[in-house]
C-alpha positions in Angstrom: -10.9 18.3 -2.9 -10.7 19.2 0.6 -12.1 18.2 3.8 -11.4 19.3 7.5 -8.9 16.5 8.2 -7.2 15.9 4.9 -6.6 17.0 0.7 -7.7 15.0 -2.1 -5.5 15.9 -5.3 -5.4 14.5 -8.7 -2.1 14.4 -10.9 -3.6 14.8 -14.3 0.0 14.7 -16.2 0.5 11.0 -14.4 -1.3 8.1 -14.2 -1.7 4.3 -14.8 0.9 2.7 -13.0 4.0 5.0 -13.4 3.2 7.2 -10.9 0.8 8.0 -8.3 -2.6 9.7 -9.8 -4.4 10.5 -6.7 -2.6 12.0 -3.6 -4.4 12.4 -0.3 -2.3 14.8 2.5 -3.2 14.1 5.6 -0.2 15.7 7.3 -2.0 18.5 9.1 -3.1 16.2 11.8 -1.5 16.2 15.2 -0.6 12.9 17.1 0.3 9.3 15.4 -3.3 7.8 16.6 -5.0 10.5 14.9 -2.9 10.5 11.5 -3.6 6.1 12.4 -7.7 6.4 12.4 -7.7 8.5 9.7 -5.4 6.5 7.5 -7.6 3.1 8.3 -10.8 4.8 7.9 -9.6 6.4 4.4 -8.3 2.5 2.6 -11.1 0.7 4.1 -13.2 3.3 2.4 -11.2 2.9 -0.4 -10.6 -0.7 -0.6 -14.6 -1.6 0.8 -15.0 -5.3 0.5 -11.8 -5.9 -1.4 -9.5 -8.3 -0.3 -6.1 -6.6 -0.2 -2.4 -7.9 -0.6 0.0 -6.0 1.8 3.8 -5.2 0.8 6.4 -4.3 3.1 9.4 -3.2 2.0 12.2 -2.2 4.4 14.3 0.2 2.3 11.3 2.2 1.8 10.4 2.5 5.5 10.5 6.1 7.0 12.7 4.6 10.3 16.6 4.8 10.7 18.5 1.7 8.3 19.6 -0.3 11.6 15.7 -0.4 12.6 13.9 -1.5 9.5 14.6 -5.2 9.7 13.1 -5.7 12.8 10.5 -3.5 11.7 9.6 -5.9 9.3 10.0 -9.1 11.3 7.8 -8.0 13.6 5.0 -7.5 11.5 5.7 -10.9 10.0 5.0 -11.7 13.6 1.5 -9.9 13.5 0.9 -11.9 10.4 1.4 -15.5 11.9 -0.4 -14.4 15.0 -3.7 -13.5 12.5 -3.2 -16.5 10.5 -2.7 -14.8 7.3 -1.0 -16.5 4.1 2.7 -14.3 4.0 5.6 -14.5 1.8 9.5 -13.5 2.9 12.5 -13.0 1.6 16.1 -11.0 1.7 17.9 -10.4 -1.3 20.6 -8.0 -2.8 19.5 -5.4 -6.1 20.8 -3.2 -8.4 20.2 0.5 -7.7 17.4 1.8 -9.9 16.6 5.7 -11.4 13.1 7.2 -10.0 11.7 7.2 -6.7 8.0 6.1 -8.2 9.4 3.3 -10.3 11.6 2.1 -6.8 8.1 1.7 -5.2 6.6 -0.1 -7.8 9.8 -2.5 -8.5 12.2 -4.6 -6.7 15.6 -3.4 -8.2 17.1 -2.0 -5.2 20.3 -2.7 -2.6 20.1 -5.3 0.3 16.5 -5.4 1.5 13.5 -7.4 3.5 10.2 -7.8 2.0 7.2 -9.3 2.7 4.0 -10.0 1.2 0.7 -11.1 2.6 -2.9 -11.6 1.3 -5.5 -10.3 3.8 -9.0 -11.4 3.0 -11.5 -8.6 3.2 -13.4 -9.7 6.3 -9.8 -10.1 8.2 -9.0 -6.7 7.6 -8.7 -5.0 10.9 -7.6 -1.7 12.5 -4.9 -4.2 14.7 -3.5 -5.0 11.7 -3.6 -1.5 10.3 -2.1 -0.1 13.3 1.6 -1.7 12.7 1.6 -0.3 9.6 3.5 3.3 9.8 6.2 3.8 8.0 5.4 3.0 4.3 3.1 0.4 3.2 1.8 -1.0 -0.1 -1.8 -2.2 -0.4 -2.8 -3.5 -3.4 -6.8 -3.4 -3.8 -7.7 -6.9 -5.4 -10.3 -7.1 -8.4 -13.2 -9.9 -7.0 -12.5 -13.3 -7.6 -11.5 -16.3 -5.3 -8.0 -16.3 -7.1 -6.2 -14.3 -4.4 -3.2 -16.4 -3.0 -2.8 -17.2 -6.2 -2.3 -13.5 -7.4 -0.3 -13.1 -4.1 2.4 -16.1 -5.7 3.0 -14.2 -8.7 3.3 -11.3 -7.7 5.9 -12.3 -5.4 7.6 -14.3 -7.8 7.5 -11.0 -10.1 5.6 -12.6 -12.7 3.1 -9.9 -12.6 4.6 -6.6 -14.7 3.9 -3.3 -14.2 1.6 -2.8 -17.2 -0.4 -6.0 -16.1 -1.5 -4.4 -13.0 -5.1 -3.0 -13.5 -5.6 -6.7 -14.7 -5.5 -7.9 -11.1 -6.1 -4.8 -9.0 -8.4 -2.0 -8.9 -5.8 0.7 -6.6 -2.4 0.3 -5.5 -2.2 2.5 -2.7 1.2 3.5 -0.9 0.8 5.0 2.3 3.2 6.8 4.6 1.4 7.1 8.3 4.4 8.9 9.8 4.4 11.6 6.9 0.6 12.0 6.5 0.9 11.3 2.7 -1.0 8.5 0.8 -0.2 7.8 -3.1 -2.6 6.0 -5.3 -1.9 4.2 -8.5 -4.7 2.8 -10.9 -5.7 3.2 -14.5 -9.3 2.1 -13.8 -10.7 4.4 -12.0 -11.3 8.2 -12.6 -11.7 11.2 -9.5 -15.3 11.0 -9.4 -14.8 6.9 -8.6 -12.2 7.6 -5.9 -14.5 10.7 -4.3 -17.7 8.6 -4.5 -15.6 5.8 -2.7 -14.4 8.9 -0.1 -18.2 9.3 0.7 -17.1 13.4 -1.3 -20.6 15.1 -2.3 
């Protein structure tokens, strides 16, 4: 499906959690505030009144190795300053096979992640607008459960195949590349068009 500004795409061989299902190409656009508009307007159409849980990861950030750290501190930074409820750590891992299964899992080399739960009336184009180099946004179910969800999936006591249990979308977005990936096993093309505001 195609509009002016971007390319919606469904994988039909993938699916679920394993890979991405949807893929939305937005690359065409010129200028990092334009490819930054678009990308808010498209998950806050996507997530509507969801509240969302963000995941940073620095390996996977489209910046040079000796930048990403600070990368990620700073947005830690941006979190305190908005008074959301984070999570932080540094740890080693083992290198795993499959770039999909890397985004979705934490068994990788030396890295800095962070986690935070962003109510859906906090979410905020300020917020968004830090986020360019590869970020996770995991599209809660309703409930009033979410910090609780945000612990455990920290904690990696959430699996893969558990997923669709507490989110609708996972949606991995790469500002700087133009390229979004969305995961789910709930929802079918004519969910995530109608959600796109696609006639």
């Amino acid at each position: 499906m195609k509009n002016s500004a971007w390319r919606l795409t469904e994988n039909k061989s993938g699916g679920g959690w394993e890979g991405p299902r949807f893929h939305i190409e937005y690359d065409r656009l010129s200028g990092m505030q334009a490819k930054k508009e678009l990308s808010f307007k498209l998950i806050s159409l996507l997530k509507q009144n969801s509240d969302l849980i963000i995941r940073i990861d620095s390996q996977l950030l489209s910046l040079p190795p000796n930048e990403r750290g600070d990368a990620v501190l700073n947005l830690i930074g941006e979190f305190k300053s908005q008074g959301l409820e984070f999570r932080y750590r540094q740890f080693p891992g083992n290198n795993s096979s499959g770039f999909w299964y890397q985004l979705l899992r934490l068994d990788r080399n030396e890295t800095m992640e962070s986690m935070v739960y962003v109510p859906g009336q906090a979410w905020q184009g300020s917020l968004h607008s830090r986020m360019t180099y590869g970020t996770f946004y995991y599209v809660c179910h309703s409930g009033d459960k979410g910090l609780e969800v945000l612990d455990d999936l920290f904690n990696g006591k959430i699996q893969r195949f558990e997923l669709g249990k507490f989110f609708r979308l996972l949606i991995f977005d790469s500002v700087i590349s133009g390229h979004m990936g969305i995961f789910t096993d709930v929802m079918e093309l004519k969910d995530i068009e109608s959600l796109l505001l696609i006639r």
